[in-house]
NUROPA-729647 format. One line per 10 residues: number of its first residue (from 1); for each residue x negated, z negated, y negated of C-alpha. Coordinates in pm, 1 decimal. Layout:
BEGIN
NUM) X,Z,Y ~ ...
//
This chain:
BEGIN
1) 418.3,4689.0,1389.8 ~ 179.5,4405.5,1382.5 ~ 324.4,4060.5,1268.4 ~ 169.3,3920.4,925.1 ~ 47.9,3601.1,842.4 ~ 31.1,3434.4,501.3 ~ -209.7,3242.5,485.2 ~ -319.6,3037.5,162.8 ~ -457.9,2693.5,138.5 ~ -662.3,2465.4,-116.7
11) -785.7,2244.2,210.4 ~ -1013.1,2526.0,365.9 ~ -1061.6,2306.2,689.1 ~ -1036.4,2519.2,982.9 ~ -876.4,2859.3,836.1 ~ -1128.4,3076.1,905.8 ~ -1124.4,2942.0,1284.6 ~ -753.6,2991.8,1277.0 ~ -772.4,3324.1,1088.3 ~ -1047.0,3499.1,1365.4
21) -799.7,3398.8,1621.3 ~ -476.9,3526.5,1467.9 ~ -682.2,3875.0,1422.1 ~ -795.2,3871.7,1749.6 ~ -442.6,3842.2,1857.2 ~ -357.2,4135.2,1674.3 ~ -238.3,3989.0,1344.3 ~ -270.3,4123.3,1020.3 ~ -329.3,3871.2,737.3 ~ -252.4,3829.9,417.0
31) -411.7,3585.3,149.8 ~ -482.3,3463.6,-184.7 ~ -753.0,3391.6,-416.3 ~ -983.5,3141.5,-286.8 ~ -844.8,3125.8,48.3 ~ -909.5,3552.0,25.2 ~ -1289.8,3487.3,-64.5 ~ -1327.9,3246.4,232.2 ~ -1196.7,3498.5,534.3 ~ -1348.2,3844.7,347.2
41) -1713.0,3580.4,333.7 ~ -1634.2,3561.8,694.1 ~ -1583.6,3937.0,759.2 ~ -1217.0,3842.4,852.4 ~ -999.1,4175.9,759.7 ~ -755.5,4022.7,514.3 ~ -523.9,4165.4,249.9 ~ -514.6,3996.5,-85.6 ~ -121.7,3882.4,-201.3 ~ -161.6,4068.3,-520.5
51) -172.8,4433.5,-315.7 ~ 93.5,4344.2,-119.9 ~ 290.1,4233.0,-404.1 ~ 213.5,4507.7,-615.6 ~ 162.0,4249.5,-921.3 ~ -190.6,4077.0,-1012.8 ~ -229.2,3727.2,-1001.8 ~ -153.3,3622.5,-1403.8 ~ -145.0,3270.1,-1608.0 ~ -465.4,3126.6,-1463.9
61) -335.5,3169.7,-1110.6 ~ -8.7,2994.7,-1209.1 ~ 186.6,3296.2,-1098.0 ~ 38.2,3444.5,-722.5 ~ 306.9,3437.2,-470.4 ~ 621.6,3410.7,-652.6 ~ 716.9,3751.0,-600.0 ~ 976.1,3948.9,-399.1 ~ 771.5,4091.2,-169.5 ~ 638.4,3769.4,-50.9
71) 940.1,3558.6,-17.2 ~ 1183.1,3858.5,139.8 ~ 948.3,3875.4,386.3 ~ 1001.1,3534.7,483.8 ~ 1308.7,3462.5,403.1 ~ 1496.9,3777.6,570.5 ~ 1690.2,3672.9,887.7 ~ 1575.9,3900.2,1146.0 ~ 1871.9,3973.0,1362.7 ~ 2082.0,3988.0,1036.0
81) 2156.5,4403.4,1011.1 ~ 2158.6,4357.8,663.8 ~ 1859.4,4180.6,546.9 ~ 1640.3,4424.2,790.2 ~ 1749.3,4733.2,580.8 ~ 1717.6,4566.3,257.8 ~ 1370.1,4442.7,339.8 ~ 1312.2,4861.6,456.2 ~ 1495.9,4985.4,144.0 ~ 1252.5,4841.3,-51.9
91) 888.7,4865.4,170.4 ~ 865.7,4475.9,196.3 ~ 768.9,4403.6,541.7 ~ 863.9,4088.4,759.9 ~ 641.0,3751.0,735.9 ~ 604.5,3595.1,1050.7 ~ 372.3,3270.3,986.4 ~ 305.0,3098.6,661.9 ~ 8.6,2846.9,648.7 ~ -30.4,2681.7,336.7
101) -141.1,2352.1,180.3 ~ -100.7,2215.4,-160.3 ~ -280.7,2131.8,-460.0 ~ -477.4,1771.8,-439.1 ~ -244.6,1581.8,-649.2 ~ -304.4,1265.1,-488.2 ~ -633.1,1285.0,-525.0 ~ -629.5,1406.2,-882.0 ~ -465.1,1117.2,-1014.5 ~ -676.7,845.4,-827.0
111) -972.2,907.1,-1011.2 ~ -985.2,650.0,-1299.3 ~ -1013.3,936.9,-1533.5 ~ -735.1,1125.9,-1496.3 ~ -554.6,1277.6,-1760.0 ~ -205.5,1384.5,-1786.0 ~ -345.0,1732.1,-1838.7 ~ -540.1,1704.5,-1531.8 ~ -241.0,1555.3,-1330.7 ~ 1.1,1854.8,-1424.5
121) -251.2,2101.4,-1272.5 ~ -254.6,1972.2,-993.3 ~ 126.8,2035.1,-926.8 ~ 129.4,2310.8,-654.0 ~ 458.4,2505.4,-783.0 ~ 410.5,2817.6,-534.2 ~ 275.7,2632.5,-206.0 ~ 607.4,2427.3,-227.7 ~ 785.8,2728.6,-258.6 ~ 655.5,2948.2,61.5
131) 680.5,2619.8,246.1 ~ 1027.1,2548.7,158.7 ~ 1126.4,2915.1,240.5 ~ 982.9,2929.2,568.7 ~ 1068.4,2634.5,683.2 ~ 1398.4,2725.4,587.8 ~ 1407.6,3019.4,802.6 ~ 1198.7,2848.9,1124.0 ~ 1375.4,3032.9,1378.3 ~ 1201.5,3353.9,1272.2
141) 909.5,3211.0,1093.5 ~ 648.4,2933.2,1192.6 ~ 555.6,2686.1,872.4 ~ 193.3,2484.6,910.4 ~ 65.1,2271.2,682.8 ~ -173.4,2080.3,850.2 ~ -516.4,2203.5,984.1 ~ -480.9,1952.6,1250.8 ~ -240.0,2145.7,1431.2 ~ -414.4,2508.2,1376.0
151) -608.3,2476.0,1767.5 ~ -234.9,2397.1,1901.8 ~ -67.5,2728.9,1723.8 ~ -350.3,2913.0,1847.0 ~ -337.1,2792.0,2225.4 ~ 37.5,2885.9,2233.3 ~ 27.4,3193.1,2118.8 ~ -259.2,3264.3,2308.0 ~ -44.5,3144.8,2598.2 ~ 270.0,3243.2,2500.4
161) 230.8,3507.9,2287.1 ~ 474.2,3384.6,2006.0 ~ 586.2,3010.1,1941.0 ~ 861.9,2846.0,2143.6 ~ 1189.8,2739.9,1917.8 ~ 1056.3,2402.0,1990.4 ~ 737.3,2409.8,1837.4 ~ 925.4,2596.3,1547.5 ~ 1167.7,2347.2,1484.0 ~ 859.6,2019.0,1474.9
171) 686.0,2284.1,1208.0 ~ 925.3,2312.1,1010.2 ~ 998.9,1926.0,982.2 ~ 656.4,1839.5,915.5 ~ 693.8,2092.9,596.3 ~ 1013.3,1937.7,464.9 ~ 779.6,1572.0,509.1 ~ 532.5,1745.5,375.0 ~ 650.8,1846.7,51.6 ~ 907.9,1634.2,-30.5
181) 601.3,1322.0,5.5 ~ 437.6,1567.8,-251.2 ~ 758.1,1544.4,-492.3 ~ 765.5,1202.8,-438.1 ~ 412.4,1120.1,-533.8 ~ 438.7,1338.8,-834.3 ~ 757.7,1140.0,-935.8 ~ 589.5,817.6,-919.1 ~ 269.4,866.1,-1106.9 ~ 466.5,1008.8,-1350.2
191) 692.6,721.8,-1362.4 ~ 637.0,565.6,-1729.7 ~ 384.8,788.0,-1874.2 ~ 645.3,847.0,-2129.8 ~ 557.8,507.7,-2310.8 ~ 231.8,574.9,-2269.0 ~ 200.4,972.9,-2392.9 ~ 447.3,875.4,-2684.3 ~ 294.8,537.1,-2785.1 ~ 260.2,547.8,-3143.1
201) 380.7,871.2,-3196.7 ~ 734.6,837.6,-3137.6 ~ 994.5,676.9,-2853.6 ~ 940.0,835.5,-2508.8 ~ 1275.0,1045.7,-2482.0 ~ 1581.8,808.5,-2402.0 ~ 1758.5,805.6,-2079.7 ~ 2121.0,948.4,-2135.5 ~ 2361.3,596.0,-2142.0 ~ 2476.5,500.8,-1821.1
211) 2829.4,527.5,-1720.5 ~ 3090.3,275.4,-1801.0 ~ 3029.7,-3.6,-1498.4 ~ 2717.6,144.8,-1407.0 ~ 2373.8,-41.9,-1370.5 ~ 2280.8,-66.3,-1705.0 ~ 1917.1,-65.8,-1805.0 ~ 1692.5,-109.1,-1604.7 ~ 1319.4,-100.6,-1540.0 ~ 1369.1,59.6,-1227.1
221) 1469.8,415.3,-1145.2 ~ 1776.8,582.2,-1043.4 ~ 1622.1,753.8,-729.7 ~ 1336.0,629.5,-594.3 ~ 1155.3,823.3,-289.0 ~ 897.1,636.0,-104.6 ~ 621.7,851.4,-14.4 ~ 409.7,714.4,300.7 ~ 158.9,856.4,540.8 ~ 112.4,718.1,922.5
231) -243.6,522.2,914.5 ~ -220.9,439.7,1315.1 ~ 49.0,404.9,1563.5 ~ 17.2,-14.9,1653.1 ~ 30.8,-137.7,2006.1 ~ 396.0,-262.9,1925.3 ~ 531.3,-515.2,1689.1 ~ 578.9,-867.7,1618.1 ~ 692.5,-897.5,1993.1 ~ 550.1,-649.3,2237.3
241) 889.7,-502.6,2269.3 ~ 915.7,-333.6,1961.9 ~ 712.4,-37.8,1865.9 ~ 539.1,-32.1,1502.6 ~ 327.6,203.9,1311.4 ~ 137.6,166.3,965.3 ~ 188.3,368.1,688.3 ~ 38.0,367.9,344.9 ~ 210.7,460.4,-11.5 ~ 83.6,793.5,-134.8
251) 244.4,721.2,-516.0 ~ -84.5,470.2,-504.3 ~ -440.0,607.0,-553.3 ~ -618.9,497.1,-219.6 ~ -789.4,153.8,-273.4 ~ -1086.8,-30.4,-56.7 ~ -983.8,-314.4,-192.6 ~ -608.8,-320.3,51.2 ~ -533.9,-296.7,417.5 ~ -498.6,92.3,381.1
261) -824.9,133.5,273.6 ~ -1051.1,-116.7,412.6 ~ -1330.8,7.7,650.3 ~ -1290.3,-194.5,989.7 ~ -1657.9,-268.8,1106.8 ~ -1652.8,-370.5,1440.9 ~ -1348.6,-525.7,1674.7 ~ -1012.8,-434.4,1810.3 ~ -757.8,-247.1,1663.0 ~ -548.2,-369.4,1416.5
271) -186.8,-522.4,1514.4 ~ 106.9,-556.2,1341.2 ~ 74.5,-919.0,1275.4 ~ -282.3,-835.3,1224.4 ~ -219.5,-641.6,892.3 ~ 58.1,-853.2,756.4 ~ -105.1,-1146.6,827.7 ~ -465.5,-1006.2,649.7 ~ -282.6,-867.3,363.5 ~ -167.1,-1273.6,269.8
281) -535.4,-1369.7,291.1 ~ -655.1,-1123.9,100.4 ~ -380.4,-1137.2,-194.1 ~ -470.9,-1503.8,-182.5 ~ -816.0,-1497.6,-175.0 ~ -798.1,-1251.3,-485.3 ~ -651.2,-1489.0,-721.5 ~ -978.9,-1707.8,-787.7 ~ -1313.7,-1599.7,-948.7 ~ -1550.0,-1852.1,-810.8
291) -1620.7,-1867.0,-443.3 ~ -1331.2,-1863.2,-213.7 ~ -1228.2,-1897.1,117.3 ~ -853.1,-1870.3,262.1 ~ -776.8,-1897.0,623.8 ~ -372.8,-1778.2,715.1 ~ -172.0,-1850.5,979.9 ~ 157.0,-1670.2,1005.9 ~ 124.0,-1506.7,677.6 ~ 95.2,-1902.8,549.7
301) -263.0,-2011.9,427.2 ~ -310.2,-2312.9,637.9 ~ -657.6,-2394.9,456.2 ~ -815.1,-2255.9,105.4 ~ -1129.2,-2397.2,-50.1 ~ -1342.2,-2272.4,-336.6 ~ -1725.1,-2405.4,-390.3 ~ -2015.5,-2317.0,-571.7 ~ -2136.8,-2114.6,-205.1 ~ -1931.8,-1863.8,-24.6
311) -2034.8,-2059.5,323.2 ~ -1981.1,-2407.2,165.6 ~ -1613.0,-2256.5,43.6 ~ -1550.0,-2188.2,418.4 ~ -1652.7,-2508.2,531.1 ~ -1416.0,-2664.7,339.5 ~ -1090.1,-2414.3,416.8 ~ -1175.0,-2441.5,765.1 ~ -1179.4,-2838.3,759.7 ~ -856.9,-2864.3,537.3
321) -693.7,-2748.2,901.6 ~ -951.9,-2736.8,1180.0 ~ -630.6,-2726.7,1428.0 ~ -436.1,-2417.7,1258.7 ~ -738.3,-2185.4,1156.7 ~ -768.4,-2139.9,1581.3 ~ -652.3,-1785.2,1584.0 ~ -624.3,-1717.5,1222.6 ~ -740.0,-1489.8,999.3 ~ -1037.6,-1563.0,706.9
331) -1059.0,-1381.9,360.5 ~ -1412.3,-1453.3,176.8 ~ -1418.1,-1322.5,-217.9 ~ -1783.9,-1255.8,-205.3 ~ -2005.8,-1104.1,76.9 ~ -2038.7,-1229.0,383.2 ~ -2428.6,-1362.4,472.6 ~ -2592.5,-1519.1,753.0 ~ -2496.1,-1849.4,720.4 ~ -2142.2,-1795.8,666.6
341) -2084.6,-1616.3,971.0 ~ -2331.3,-1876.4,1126.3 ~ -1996.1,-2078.6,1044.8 ~ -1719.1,-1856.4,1137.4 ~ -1886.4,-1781.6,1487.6 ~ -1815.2,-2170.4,1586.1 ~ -1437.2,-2091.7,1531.0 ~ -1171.6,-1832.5,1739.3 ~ -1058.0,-1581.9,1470.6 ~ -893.6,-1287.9,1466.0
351) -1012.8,-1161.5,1111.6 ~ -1264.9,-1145.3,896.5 ~ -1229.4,-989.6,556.0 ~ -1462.1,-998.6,262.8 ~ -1579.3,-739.2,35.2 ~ -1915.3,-655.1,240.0 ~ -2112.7,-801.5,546.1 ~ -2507.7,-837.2,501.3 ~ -2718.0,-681.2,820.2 ~ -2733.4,-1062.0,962.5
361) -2376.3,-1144.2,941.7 ~ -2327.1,-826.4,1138.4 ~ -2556.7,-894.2,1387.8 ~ -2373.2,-1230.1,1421.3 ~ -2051.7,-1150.2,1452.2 ~ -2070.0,-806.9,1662.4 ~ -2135.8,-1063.5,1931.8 ~ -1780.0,-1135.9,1932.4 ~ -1644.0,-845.3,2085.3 ~ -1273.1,-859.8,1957.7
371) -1352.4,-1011.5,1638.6 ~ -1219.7,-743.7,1384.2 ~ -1436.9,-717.0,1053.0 ~ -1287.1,-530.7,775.8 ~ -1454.3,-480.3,468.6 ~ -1247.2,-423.2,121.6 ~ -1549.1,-373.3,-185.2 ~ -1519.9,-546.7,-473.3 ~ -1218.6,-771.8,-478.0 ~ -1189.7,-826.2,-893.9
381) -965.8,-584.6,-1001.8 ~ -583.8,-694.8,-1002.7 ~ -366.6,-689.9,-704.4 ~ -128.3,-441.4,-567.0 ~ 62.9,-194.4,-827.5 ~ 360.4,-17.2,-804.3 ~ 664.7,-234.5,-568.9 ~ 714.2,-479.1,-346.0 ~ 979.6,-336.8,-83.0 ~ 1163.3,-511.6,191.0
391) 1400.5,-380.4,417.2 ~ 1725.0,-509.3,489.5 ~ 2000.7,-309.1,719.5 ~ 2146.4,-14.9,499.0 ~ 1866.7,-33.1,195.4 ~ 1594.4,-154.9,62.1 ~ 1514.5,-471.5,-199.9 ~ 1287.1,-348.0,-471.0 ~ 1119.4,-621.4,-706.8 ~ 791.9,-626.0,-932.5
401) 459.2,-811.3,-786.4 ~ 484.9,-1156.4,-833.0 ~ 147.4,-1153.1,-1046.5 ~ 257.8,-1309.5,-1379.1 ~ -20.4,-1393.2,-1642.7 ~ -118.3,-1781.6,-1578.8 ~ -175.3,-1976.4,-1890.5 ~ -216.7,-2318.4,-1815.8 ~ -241.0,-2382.9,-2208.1 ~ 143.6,-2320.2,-2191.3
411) 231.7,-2571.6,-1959.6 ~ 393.3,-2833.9,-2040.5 ~ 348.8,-3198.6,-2023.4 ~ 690.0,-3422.7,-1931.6 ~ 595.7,-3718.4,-1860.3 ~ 444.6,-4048.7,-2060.3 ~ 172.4,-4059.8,-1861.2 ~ -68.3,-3733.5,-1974.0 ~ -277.3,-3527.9,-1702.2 ~ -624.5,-3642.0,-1689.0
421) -863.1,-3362.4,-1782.6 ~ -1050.9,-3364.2,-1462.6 ~ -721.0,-3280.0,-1269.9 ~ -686.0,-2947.6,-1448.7 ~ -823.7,-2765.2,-1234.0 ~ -733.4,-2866.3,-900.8 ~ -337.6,-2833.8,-1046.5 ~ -456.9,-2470.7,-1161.4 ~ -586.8,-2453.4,-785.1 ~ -289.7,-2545.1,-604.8
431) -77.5,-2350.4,-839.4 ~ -250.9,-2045.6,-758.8 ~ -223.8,-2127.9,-347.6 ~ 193.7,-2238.3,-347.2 ~ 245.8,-1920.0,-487.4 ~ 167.7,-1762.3,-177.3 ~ 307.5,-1991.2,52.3 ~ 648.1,-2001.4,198.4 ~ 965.8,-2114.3,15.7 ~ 1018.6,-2430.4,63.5
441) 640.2,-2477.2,-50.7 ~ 411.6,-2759.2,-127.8 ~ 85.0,-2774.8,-183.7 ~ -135.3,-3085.2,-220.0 ~ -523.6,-3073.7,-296.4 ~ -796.4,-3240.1,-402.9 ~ -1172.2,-3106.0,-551.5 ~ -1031.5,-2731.0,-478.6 ~ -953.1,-2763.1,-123.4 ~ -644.5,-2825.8,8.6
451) -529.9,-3113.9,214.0 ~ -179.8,-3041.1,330.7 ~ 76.1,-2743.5,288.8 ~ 420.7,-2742.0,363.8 ~ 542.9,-2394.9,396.9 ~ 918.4,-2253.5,443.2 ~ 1099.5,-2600.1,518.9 ~ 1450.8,-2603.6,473.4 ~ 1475.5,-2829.9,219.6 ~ 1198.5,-2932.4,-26.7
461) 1121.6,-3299.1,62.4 ~ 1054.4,-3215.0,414.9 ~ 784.7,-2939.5,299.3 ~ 652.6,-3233.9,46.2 ~ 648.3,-3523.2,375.6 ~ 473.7,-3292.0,568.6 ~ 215.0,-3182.1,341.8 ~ 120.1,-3518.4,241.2 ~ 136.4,-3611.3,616.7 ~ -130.1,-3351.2,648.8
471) -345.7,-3500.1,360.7 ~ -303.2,-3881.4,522.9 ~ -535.8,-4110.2,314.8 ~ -684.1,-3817.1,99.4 ~ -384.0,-3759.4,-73.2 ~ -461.1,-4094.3,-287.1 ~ -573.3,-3925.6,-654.3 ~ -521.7,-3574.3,-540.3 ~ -238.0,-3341.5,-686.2 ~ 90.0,-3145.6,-532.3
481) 218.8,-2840.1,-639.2 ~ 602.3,-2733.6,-584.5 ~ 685.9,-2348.3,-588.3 ~ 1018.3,-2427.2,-712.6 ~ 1179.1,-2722.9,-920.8 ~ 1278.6,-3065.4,-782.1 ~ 1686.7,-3072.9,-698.6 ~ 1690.8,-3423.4,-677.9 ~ 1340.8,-3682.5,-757.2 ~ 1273.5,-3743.2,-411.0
491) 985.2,-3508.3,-354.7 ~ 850.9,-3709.9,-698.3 ~ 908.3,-4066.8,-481.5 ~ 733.2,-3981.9,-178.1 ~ 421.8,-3822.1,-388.6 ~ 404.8,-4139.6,-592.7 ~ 430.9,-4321.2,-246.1 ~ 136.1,-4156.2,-112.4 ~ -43.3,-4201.2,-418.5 ~ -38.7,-3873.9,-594.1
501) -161.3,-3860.0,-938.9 ~ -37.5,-3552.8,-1081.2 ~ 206.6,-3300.4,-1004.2 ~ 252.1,-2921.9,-1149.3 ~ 615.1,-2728.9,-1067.3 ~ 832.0,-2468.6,-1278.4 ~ 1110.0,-2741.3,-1368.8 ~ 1467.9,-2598.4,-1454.2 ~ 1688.6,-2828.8,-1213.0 ~ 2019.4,-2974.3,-1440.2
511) 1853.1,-3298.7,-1269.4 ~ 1508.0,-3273.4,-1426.8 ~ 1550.9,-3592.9,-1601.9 ~ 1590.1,-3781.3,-1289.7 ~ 1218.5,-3663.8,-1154.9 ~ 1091.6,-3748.6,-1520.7 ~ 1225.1,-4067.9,-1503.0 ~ 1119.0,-4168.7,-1158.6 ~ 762.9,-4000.8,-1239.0 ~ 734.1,-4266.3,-1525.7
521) 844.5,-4505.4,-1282.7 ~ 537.8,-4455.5,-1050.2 ~ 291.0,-4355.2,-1323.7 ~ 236.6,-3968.9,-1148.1 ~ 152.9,-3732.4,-1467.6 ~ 399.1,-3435.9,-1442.0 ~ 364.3,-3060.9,-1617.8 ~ 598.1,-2791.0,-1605.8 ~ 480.1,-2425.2,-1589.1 ~ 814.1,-2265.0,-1673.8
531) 758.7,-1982.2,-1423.6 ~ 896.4,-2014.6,-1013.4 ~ 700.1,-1867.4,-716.7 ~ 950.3,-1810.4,-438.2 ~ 816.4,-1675.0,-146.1 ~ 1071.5,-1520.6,119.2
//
C-alpha cells in the first residue's frame, strides 16, 4: 500500500517541489483547497480531502479536515492491534506525513487596518489541529511546518527511504513551537480588545473575582506566553564565552522602526552588545522632534545634542564626550547626508542608525568596512508597545514602557527663585536624556547638548560630582536633571557650587524641604515633575 501524505498549506513556498518528489517516491497525496489547485496546476496526481473524507468542504472553508477520516489516519498507533482494525473496520487508511502551515495571523493584524473581523479569520482552527495530532503521534508520523526543511525530508527519504526517529522527534518539536507561538500571538493581540469592542456599548465582560489572597486586579494577565522567533544566532554574548541568539516578539506587528526590523546596509554582523546597545540610542534618539543626535556607550548615552542640522546635532553629541563616543554607537532622527557622515567617518564607531542614508553618505561610509549601518524609516511614531521583560533566575519581571506623557506645564515650581524662561527647554532636554540613563542618573546640559552624565553610581551625589566634573567650567548657567529625588540636599550643594542655575527632579524624599531650603540658599531655581525615571 503506498504511504499518504497530507499535505495543506496557506505558504505555497516550495510544495509543489516537495510534492513531485514525494510522488516520485511513490507517495500518494492528499490535499485541500488551494493547496489542491496548486499541485493539480502542476499536473501533480493529488486527491482532494473532501473525497477522502467523504464530506465537502462547508462554512466558507471553516470546516475541511476536521473529520474522522483524516485524523484516524494520523492519529492510529501503528503497532497497536487495535487501532489497525478499527482504522480497516471503517476504510480509513493510515497517514504517514502531514505538512501544513497556518493562516497569516501575524501578518493580518500588522496592517494598520485591521479589524477584529479580519483578525478572527485569520485563526487557523484545523492546521493547529493536524499539527497537534501528528506531532502527537511522531513515531509513526512525520509533522513539517516549515518549507525550509522540505529539501532535507526529501534527501532522507530519498536516502533512507523513510525518516529516522531522530529527525521525527526535531519535527515534531518544531510543531509544538510552532503552534503554540501561534496561540500565543493570537492571545496577545487580543489582549484588551474587550475595552475597545465594548467601548460605549457596554463593560467588556468582567474577569471572575480572584480568590481570597490572590493577586487582585491587575492590568496584567494571568498567563502570559511570550511568543519569539530566532532573528540570527550571535557570535556569543556579552563575554565570548557565552552563546546568544536574537529573537523578536511575534504578539508585535513587525516594525522598521526597532532592531528586529531595521535593514542593516553595509558592515559586520550584529553582536549582542551591538543590539542592546543600538536599541538605547535609538529609544533615546526617538524622544525629540527637532534634530537629534545620541551617541551610547554601554547602553548609557555618553553625548546627545539637538540643532537646527542633523550634522550640526552630531557635532555637538560627539563633542559633549569626544573620549567615550570611541567605539560607540550613533542614532540620527533624520537621514543621514553627506556631510554628516563626512563627520562620523573622523570617529571609530560601531553603529550608525538613522532612518535612511542618502547615496553620498553611503558611499562614505561603505569605506569603513566594519562599520554597521542600519536603517529604521521614519522614527515619529511612539516607542515600543506591548512589555518590557527581564529575566531573573526562576521568572520573569514584567512592567509597562516607561513612556509617560511629559507635560512640563505640570511641573512644579519649589523654590523662591522661579525658572527663567529661556531654561525651559534645556530642563525639558535633560529630562528627556536622564530618563534613559542609568540609576543613579544625572544629567547636566546646556543649549541642548549635554555636558556631563553620571550614570548608575551608587549613590546619587557621586553620579551628580561626576557629571559636573564632566561639564568643568560649562556647567556655570547650565541645568541638571536627577532621575530620582534628592535623599539628602547634597546633590543641590554641589550643583549650586558649580554654578548651576536650575535643576528639574521628581521630588518625593520625607527630606524635600532640606533641598528646598538649601536651593534658596544658593539661589538654583528648582521644579518638580512628580514622575521618577529609574533605570535598572
Amino acid at each position: 500500500m503506498k504511504r499518504r501524505a497530507l499535505l495543506s498549506v496557506y505558504d505555497k513556498t516550495g510544495i509543489v517541489e516537495l510534492a513531485r518528489g514525494l510522488v516520485e517516491l511513490g507517495w500518494e497525496l492528499i490535499s485541500t483547497g488551494g493547496t489542491y489547485r496548486t499541485l493539480q496546476a502542476a499536473g501533480i496526481p493529488v486527491l482532494e480531502v473532501a473525497e477522502v473524507a467523504g464530506f465537502p468542504e462547508i462554512l466558507d472553508g471553516r470546516v475541511k479536515t476536521l473529520q474522522p477520516q483524516i485524523h484516524a489516519g494520523i492519529l492510529a498507533v501503528r503497532n497497536n492491534p487495535r487501532h489497525m482494525a478499527q482504522l480497516a473496520e471503517h476504510g480509513v487508511r493510515p497517514i504517514d506525513l502531514v505538512v501544513v502551515n497556518l493562516y497569516p495571523f501575524q501578518a493580518t493584524v500588522a496592517r494598520p487596518e485591521v479589524t477584529l473581523a479580519d483578525a478572527v479569520e485569520q485563526i487557523d482552527i484545523g492546521g493547529p489541529a493536524l499539527i497537534r495530532a501528528a506531532a502527537k503521534n511522531w513515531q509513526d508520523v512525520a509533522v513539517v511546518v516549515e518549507p525550509a526543511r522540505y529539501g532535507a525530508i526529501l534527501a532522507e527519504l530519498r536516502e533512507r527511504g523513510d525518516l529516522s526517529p531522530a529527525t521525527r522527534f526535531a519535527l515534531m518539536q518544531a510543531a509544538f513551537r510552532h503552534t503554540a507561538a501561534y496561540d500565543a500571538a493570537i492571545a496577545a493581540w487580543m489582549e484588551g480588545r474587550g475595552q475597545e469592542l465594548f467601548a460605549g456599548r457596554e463593560a467588556a465582560p468582567a474577569a471572575p473575582a480572584p480568590a481570597a489572597g490572590g493577586p487582585g486586579t491587575s492590568a496584567f494577565p494571568e498567563r502570559l506566553t511570550l511568543s519569539l522567533v530566532k532573528v540570527r544566532d550571535l557570535r556569543y554574548g556579552e563575554n565570548p564565552h557565552q552563546r546568544a541568539a536574537f529573537y523578536r516578539d511575534l504578539s508585535e506587528p513587525l516594525r522598521p522602526d526597532t532592531l528586529a526590523g531595521a535593514r542593516q546596509l553595509h558592515g559586520k554582523e550584529l553582536s549582542f552588545n551591538n543590539i542592546h546597545d543600538a536599541h538605547a540610542a535609538l529609544e533615546l534618539v526617538r524622544e525629540f522632534t527637532e534634530p537629534a543626535a545620541v551617541a551610547v556607550k554601554h547602553t548609557n548615552p555618553c553625548g546627545v545634542a539637538v540643532a537646527p542640522t542633523i550634522a550640526e546635532a552630531y557635532r555637538r553629541a560627539r563633542d559633549a564626550d569626544p573620549v567615550s563616543i570611541f567605539g560607540g554607537i550613533v542614532a540620527l532622527n533624520r537621514p543621514c547626508d553627506g556631510e554628516t557622515a563626512q563627520e562620523l567617518r573622523k570617529t571609530f564607531l560601531e553603529i550608525v542608525i538613522a532612518p535612511s542614508f542618502t547615496d553620498e553618505a553611503l558611499a562614505i561610509l561603505t569605506k569603513k568596512k566594519d562599520l554597521r549601518l542600519l536603517a529604521v524609516g521614519d522614527l515619529s511614531a511612539p516607542g515600543p508597545a506591548g512589555y518590557d521583560v527581564k529575566r531573573v533566575a526562576g521568572g520573569y519581571l514584567i512592567q509597562e514602557w516607561d513612556v509617560p506623557a511629559e507635560d512640563p506645564a505640570r511641573w512644579r515650581t519649589v523654590t523662591e527663585k522661579g525658572v527663567d524662561p529661556a531654561l525651559l527647554a534645556d530642563l525639558l532636554f535633560a529630562w528627556k536624556v536622564v530618563k534613559h540613563v542609568k540609576s543613579n542618573a544625572i544629567v547636566v546640559a546646556k543649549g541642548g547638548r549635554t555636558l556631563g552624565i553620571g550614570a548608575g553610581q551608587m549613590n546619587r551625589v557621586d553620579a551628580a560630582r561626576y557629571a559636573l566634573a564632566r561639564a568643568g567650567a560649562e556647567a556655570r548657567g547650565a541645568v541638571l536633571a536627577s532621575d530620582a529625588f534628592f535623599p539628602f540636599p547634597d546633590v543641590v550643594e554641589a550643583a549650586g557650587a558649580a554654578g548651576i542655575a536650575a535643576i528639574v527632579q521628581p521630588g518625593g524624599s520625607i527630606r524635600d524641604e532640606e533641598s528646598i531650603r538649601k536651593a534658596n540658599e544658593l539661589g538654583v531655581a528648582m521644579l518638580f515633575t512628580g514622575i521618577r525615571h529609574f533605570k535598572h
